[in-house]
C-alpha positions in Angstrom: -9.5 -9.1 -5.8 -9.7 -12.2 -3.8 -9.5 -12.1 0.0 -8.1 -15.1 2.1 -8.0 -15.5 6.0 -4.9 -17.1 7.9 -4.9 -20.2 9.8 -7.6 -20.3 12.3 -9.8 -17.8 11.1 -12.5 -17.0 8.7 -13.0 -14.8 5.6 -16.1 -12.6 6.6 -16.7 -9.0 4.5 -13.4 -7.4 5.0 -11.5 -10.9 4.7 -10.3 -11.6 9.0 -12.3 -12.7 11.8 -10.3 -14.7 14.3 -11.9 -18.0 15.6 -8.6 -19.3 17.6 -6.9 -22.7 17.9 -6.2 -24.4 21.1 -3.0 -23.4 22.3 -1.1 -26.5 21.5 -2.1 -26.6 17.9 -1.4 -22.5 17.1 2.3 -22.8 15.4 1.9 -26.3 14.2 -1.0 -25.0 11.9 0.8 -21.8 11.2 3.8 -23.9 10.3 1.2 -25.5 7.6 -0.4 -22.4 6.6 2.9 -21.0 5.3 4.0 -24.0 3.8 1.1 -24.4 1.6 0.9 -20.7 0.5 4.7 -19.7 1.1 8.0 -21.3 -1.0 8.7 -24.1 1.7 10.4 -22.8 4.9 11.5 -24.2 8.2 10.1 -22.4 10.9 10.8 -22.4 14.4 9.7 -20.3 17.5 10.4 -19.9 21.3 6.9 -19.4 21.4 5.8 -22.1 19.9 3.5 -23.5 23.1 0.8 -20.7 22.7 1.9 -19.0 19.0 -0.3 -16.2 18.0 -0.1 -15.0 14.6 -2.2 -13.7 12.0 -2.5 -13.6 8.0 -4.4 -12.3 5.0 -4.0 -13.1 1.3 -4.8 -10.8 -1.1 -4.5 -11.7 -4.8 -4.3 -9.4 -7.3 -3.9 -11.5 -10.3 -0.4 -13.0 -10.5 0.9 -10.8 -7.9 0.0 -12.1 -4.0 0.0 -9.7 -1.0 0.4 -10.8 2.8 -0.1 -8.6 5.6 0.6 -9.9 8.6 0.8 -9.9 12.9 2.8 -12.3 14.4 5.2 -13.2 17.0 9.3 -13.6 16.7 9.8 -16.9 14.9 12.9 -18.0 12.7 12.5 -19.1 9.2 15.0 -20.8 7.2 15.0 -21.3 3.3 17.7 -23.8 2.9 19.0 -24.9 -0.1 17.8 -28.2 0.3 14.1 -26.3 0.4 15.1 -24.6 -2.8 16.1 -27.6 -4.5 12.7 -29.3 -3.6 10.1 -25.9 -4.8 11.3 -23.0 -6.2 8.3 -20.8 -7.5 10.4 -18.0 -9.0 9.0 -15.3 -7.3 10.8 -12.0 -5.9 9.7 -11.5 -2.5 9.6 -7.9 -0.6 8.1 -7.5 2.8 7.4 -4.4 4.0 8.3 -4.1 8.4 5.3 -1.8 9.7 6.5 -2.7 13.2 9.1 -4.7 15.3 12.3 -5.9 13.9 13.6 -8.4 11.5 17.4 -10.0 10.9 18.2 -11.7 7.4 21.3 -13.7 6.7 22.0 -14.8 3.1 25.2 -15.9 1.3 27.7 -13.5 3.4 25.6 -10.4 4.1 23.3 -9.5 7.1 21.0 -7.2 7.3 18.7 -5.6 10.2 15.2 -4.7 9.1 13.3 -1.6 11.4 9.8 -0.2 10.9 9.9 1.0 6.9 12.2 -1.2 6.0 12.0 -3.5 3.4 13.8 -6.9 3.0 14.1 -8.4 -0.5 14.6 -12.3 -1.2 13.6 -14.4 -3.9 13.3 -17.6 -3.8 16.1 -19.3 -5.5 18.5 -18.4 -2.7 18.8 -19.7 0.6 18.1 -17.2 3.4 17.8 -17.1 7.2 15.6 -14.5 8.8 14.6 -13.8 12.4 11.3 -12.1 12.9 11.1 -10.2 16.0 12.4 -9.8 18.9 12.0 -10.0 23.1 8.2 -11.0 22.5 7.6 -8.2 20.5 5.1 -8.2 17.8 5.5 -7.4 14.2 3.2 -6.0 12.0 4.5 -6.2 8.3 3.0 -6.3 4.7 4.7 -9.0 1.9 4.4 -9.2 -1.2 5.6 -11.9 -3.6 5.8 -11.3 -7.7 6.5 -13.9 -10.1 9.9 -12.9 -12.0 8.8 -12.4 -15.3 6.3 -9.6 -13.9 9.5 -7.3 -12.7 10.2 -5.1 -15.8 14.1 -5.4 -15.7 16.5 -7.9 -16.8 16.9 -10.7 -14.1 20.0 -10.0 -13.7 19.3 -6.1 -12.6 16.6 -7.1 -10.5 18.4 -9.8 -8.6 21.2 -6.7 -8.1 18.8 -4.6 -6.2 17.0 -6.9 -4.3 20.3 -7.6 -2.3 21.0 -3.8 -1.8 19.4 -2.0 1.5 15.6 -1.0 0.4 13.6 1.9 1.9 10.4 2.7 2.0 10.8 6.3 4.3 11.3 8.2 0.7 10.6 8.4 -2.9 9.3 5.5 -4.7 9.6 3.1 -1.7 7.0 5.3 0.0 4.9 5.4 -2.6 4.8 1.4 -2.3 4.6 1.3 1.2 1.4 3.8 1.2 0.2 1.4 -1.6 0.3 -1.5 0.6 -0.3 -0.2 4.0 -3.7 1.1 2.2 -4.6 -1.8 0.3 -4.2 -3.8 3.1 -6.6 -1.4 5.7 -9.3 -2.2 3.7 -10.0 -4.1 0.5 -14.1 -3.3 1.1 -14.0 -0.8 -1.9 -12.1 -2.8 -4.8 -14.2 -5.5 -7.0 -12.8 -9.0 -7.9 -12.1 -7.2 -11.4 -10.1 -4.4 -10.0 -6.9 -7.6 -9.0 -5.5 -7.6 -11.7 -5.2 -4.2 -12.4 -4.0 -3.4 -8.8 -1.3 -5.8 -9.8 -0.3 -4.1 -12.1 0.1 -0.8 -10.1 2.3 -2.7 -7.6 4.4 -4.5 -10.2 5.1 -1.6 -11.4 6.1 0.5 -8.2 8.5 -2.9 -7.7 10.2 -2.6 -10.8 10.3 1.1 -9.9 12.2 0.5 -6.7 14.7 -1.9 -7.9 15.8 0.5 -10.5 16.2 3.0 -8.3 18.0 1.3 -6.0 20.4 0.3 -9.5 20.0 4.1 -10.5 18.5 2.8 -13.4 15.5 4.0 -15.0 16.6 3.8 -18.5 15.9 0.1 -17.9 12.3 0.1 -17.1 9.5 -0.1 -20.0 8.0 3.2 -21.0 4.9 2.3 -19.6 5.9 1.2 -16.1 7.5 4.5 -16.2 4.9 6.4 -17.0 2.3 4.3 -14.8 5.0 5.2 -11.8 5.3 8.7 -12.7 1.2 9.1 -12.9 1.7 7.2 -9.1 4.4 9.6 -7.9 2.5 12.8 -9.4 -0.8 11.7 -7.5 1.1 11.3 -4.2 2.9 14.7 -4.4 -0.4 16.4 -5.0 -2.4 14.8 -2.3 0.4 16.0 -0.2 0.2 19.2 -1.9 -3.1 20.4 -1.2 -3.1 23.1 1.2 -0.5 24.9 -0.8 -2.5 27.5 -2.8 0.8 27.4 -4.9 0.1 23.8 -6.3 -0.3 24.7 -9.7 0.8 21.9 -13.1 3.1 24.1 -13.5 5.1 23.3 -9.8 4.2 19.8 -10.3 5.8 19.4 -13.5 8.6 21.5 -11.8 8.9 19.0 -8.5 9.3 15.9 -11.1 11.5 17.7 -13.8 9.5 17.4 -16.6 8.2 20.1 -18.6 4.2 21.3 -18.1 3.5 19.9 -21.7 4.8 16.5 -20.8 2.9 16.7 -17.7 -0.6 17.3 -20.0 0.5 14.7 -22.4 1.1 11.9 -19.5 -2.6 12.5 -18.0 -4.5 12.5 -21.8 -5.7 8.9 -20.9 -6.4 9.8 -16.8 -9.5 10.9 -17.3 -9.2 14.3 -15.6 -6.5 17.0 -16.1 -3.8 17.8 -13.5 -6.0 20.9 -12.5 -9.1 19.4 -12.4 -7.5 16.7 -10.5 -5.9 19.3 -7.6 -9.7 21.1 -7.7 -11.3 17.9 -7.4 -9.5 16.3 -4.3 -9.1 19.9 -2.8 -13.4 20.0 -3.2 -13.5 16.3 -1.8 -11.3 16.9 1.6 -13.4 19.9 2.4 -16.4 17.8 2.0 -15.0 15.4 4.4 -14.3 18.4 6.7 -17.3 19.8 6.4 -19.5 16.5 7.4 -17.1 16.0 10.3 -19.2 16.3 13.3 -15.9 17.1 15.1 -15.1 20.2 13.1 -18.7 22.0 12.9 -17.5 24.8 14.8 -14.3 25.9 12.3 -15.6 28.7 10.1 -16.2 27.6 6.5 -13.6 29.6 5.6 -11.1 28.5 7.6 -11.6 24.9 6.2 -11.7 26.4 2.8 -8.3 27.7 3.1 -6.9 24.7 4.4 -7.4 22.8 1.3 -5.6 25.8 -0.6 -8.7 28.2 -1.3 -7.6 31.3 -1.3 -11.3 33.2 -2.3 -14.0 32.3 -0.3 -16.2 33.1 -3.2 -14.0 30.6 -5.8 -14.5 28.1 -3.1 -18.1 28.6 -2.9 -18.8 28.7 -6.4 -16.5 25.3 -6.9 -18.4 24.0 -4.4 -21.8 24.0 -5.3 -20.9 23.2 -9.1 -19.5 20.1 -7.4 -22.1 19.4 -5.3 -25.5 21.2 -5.6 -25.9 23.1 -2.5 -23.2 25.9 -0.9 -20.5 24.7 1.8 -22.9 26.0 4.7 -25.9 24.6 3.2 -23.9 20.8 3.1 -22.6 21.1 6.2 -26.1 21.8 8.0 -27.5 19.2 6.0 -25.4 16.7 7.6 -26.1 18.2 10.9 -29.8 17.8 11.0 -30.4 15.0 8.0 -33.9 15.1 7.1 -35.7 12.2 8.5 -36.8 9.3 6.1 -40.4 8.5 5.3 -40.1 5.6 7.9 -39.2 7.8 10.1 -42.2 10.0 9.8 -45.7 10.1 12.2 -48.6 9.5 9.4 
C-alpha cells in the first residue's frame, strides 16, 4: 500500500510529519496539492492568510483513500471544471468531525460527524467544509466507476440519497477507514490491492442498501461483505458467552450451514474464529500493566469464558504457558543476555 504526505510535509514510517510553510504560501500550495491529486476544484477560504490543513494518500490499487484535517474552505466543481477533467470516479468522504454543506443540481444537504457525502465527478457540486473556525477531521475516498459492482445507473441513484455511517454497512466502512487510516504500519505494499478490494466492496454494499438492492450486487461482493459484517458482529460479540455460529447465523438470517459454507476459504471456522479473538483480547488484558490487579478470572469472563478451567486450558494450547504464568512474565521480563553482569 503506498503512503503519500500532503502539502508541506514529508512521508516518514507511518506516512505524516509536518515541516510547515510560511504563512503566506499555506492555501496557495494546498490549493495545488488538491488540484494535482483531486478532479480540478476551485477553492476558496476565509482563512486563506495563515491556512492549516493536512493530507494523506493512501492507495490501495485503483482505489485512493484521503484522510484529512483542515480548516473551513469552499470548493466548487463547476461544470466548466467538469468539462475540462472528468476522472470518473465516485467520491465518498466520510465527516469524523466538524460540519460540511453540499449543494448540487437542486438538493442541499448538511453533513455531521458520521455522515457521509457522495459525489462523483461528472456533476457539478458546491460544498462548504466547516464552519466558525472549526476544524474537520474526515476520511475520503474516491473509486473509479467501473470498480462499484452495480449498474451506473443504480449507483449514481444512491450516491444522491442521505448516506450513514452510524449503522449497518455504513459502519462497517467507516470502521474500515477510520482504522486504515490510524495506522497503515502493519499492511505491506502487496496488501493495496486487496484492501481495495474490501472497500470497493463495502461501497457497492452501501449504495445498494441505500437502493434496497442487494439482488444487484455480484455474489462475491456479497459474500466478501457478509464475511465483513459477520467479523464486526462477532468482535462486538465477545463477552456474550452466548455467541455461538448458531446466533451469528441467526443475527444475519442465514442458516448455520450457509454460515460454514461462507468461511470454507477463511481459513478458520466461525468457532475457532470467536475462540481465537476471545484468547487474543485476554492476552492483551492480561499484559496490560494497568489491569494487573483484576483476577484472571475476572478478565476471563469478560471475553465470554464462562469455566475458568476451559479458559485455562485454551489458553495455554494457544500460547505455551497458563494465564498467570503470561501475565507474570510480562511483569518481570527476563533480562537479555546484554543485559546480564559476566
Amino acid at each position: 500500500m503506498a503512503v503519500t504526505s500532503g502539502p508541506g510535509e514529508a512521508s516518514d514510517r507511518n506516512g505524516v510529519q509536518n515541516r510547515g510553510l510560511p504563512p503566506a504560501e499555506r492555501f496557495d500550495h494546498w490549493r495545488e496539492w488538491m488540484g494535482r491529486t483531486h478532479a480540478p476544484v476551485d477553492l476558496s477560504s476565509e482563512y486563506a492568510a495563515d491556512y492549516h490543513a493536512h493530507q494523506r494518500t493512501l492507495q490501495l490499487g485503483a482505489m485512493t483513500v484521503w484522510p484529512s484535517t483542515l480548516q473551513p474552505l469552499l470548493s466548487r466543481r463547476t461544470a466548466k471544471l467538469v468539462r475540462f477533467s472528468d476522472p470518473g470516479t465516485y467520491n465518498l468522504t466520510l465527516v469524523l468531525e466538524g460540519t460540511a454543506r453540499a449543494r448540487w443540481d437542486d438538493r442541499e444537504a448538511e453533513y455531521r460527524p458520521y455522515d457521509l457525502h457522495g459525489q462523483n465527478s461528472w456533476r457539478p457540486c458546491t460544498v462548504q467544509v466547516g464552519r466558525n473556525d472549526q476544524i474537520v477531521r474526515c476520511v475520503g475516498v474516491e473509486i473509479p466507476r467501473d470498480l462499484v459492482a452495480l449498474p451506473r445507473g443504480s449507483a449514481d441513484r444512491a450516491i444522491s440519497r442521505p448516506l450513514s455511517a452510524r449503522e449497518g454497512v455504513g459502519a462497517l466502512l467507516a470502521g474500515f477507514l477510520t482504522r486504515l487510516s490510524a495506522d497503515t504500519s502493519g499492511y505491506r505494499a502487496t496488501d493495496g490491492p486487496r484492501l481495495g478490494a474490501v472497500l470497493s466492496d463495502l461501497v457497492s454494499a452501501l449504495f445498494a442498501h441505500a437502493l434496497d438492492s442487494d439482488r444487484e450486487l455480484s455474489p462475491e461482493a456479497r459474500r466478501r461483505t457478509l464475511i465483513l459484517s459477520v467479523r464486526s458482529f462477532i468482535g462486538r460479540n465477545l463477552h456474550d458467552p452466548d455467541l455461538t455460529p448458531s446466533l451469528v447465523a441467526a443475527a444475519h438470517n442465514i442458516s448455520t450451514s450457509h454460515l460454514y459454507r461462507l468461511f470454507q476459504d477463511e481459513n478458520v471456522t466461525v468457532g475457532a474464529l470467536i475462540r481465537r479473538e476471545r484468547l487474543e483480547r485476554a492476552r492483551r488484558d492480561l499484559a496490560d500493566p494497568a489491569q494487573h490487579g483484576v483476577p484472571v478470572h475476572e478478565i476471563a469472563a469478560r471475553w465470554g469464558f464462562t469455566h475458568h478451567s476451559a479458559f485455562t486450558r485454551a489458553f495455554r494450547a494457544a500460547h505455551g504457558t497458563s494465564p498467570s504464568d503470561y501475565r507474570q512474565a510480562r511483569r518481570h521480563p527476563a533480562p537479555s543476555t546484554a543485559d546480564q553482569v559476566m
